[in-house]
N, C-alpha and C positions, 0 to 999 in steps of 0.2 A: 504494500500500500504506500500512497504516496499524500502530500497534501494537494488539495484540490488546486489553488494557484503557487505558484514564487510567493514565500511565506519568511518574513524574519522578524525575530524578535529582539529586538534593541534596547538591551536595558544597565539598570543601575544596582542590580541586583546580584548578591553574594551566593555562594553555592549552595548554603546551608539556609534556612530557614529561621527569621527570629525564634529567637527559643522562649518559650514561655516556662514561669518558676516552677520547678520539679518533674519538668517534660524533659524527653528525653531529645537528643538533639536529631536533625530529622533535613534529607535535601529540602530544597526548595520545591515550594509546588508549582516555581513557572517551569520547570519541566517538565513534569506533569501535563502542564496546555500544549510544550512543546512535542509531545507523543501524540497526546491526541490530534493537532494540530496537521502532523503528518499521517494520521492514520494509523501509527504503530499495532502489532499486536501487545502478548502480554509480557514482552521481552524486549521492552523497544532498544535500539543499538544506538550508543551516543558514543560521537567523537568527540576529543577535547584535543584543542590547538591551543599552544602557548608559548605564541614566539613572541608576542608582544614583553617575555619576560624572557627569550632567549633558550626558553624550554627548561628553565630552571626546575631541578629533577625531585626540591624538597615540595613547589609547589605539584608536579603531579602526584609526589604520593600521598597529599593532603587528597587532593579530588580521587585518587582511589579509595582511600578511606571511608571518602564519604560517600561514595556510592557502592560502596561494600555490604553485601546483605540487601541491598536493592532492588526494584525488579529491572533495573537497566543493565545492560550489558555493553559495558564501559571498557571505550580503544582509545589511545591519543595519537595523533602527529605528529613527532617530530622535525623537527628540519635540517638541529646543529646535535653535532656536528655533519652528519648528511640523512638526507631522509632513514627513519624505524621503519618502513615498510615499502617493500621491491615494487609495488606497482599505487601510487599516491591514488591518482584516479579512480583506480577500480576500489579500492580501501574509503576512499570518500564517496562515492556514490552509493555503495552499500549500505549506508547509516541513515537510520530516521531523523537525527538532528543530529546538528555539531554544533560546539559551542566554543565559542573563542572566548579565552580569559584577557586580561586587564594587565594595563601594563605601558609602554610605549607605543603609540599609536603610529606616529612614524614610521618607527624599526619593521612594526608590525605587516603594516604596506611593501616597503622596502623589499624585505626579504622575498613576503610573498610574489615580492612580483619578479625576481630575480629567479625563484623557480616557478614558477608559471602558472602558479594556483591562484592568482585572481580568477582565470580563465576556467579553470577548475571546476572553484565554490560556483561560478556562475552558471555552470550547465549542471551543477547537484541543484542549484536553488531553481533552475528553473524543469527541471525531474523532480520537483515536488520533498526534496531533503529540504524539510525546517531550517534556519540558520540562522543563530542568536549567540549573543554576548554581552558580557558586563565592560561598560567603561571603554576602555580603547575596544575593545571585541563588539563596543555600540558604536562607536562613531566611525571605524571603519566603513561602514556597508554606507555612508553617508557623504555630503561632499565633502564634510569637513566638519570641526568645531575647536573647543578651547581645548590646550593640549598642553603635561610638562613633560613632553617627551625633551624639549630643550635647556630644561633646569627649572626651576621650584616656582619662578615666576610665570606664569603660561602664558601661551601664546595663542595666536590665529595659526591653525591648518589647516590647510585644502586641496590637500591631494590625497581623501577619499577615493573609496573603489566608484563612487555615486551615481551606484545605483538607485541609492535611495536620495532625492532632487533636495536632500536641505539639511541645512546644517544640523549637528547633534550634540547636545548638552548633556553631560556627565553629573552627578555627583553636584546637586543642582541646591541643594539644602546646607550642606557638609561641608563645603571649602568655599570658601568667600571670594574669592577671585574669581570663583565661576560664571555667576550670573551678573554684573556689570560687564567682566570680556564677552559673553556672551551678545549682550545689550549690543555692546561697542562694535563686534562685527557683523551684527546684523543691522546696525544702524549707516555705518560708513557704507554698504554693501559687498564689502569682506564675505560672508555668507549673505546666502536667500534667507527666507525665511526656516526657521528653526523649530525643531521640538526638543525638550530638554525634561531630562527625567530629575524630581528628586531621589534621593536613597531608599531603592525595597519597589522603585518604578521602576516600569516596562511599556515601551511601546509595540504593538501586532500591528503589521503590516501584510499585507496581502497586494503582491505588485508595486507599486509605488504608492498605493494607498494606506492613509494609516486610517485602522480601523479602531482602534480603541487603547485605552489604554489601561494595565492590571498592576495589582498593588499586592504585595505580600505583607501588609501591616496597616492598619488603618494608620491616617493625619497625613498621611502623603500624596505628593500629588506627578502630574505631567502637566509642561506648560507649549503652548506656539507662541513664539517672538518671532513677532513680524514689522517689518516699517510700512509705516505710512508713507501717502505721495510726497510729505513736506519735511520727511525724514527724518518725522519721532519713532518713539518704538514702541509699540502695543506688549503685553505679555497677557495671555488667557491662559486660564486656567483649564485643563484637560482632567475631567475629576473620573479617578481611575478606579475599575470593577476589581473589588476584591478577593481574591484565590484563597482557596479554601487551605 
């Protein structure tokens, strides 16, 4: 099974699942959306890419962990020092969702495009493989947004994969520099218009359309920042469906 259209999910969201006092800890349930999402059976297959962090090997045995005992059945990507797996393509297209983690957004691009997997993700995503990520693993599939892939102070970047037509905000509640740079490149027109998640937000996309937006925690939200003809800047509020 595959999902019905090119499907990704864009978000601000950790792998784990707020934990509530004396629960036990638990993934996230936008995976969960993201199975169904593609149609998975009861064993759905998720890939984990993590070059945004150079494939740093303590983070993947966190995301093994945590999908340990799960009903997913969890492969990752590597790239450095050379591709984990002899045929990339067929390994990615095999998988009901993949999920890019967080990290440098930049690098992330870079690399991918150095071995050819922009081109890749784009005929899995458009065969119906789900594709979603947290933080840089969001604003990739975008044309761009605020970034410290260049040191603590962020910047404007815009050389997203962009497919998705507008800019992407990170981590929109949580770090202060976010939403003013944000403001500022969508007001100069540095980006289009924007959507921008806070912390525990998720954007669903279907095509280039965004259809809604999911929360792992209530008080949070998704915003569009957009300009006006006279070149102020609007921000609405995108008030997001809560995952169980």
């Amino acid at each position: 099974m595959a999902a019905s259209e090119p499907t990704i999910l864009a978000t601000s969201m950790g792998i784990y699942a707020p934990r509530r006092a004396g629960a036990a800890r638990r993934i996230n349930p936008v995976f969960d959306l993201a199975a169904d999402l593609a149609g998975a059976g009861p064993e759905p297959r998720i890939c984990f890419l993590n070059q945004a962090e150079g494939d740093q090997p303590t983070t993947l045995t966190r995301v093994y962990e945590a999908f340990a005992g799960s009903r997913f059945r969890m492969t990752h990507l590597a790239l450095f020092p050379m591709p984990n797996v002899d045929d990339v393509r067929a390994h990615l297209r095999a998988q009901d969702v993949i999920w890019v983690g967080g990290g440098s957004v930049a690098n992330l691009v870079a690399v991918w495009r150095v071995h050819g997997l922009g081109e890749i993700l784009r005929e899995c995503w458009e065969a119906g493989v789900v594709l979603g990520g947290v933080s840089a693993g969001s604003i990739c599939w975008h044309t761009g947004g605020a970034t410290d892939s260049f040191g603590p102070t962020l910047r404007g970047f815009t050389d997203g994969l962009g497919w998705l037509p507008y800019g992407n905000g990170v981590h929109y509640d949580s770090e202060e520099q976010r939403r003013p740079l944000m403001h500022k490149l969508v007001g100069d027109g540095t980006l289009p218009t924007a959507h921008c998640t806070d912390d525990g937000t998720g954007l669903l996309y279907r095509g280039e359309r965004l259809v809604e937006a999911v929360a792992d925690r209530p008080g949070v939200s998704a915003y569009e920042v957009s300009r006006g003809p006279d070149g102020s800047v609007r921000e609405t509020p995108i008030g997001p469906r809560l995952l169980g």
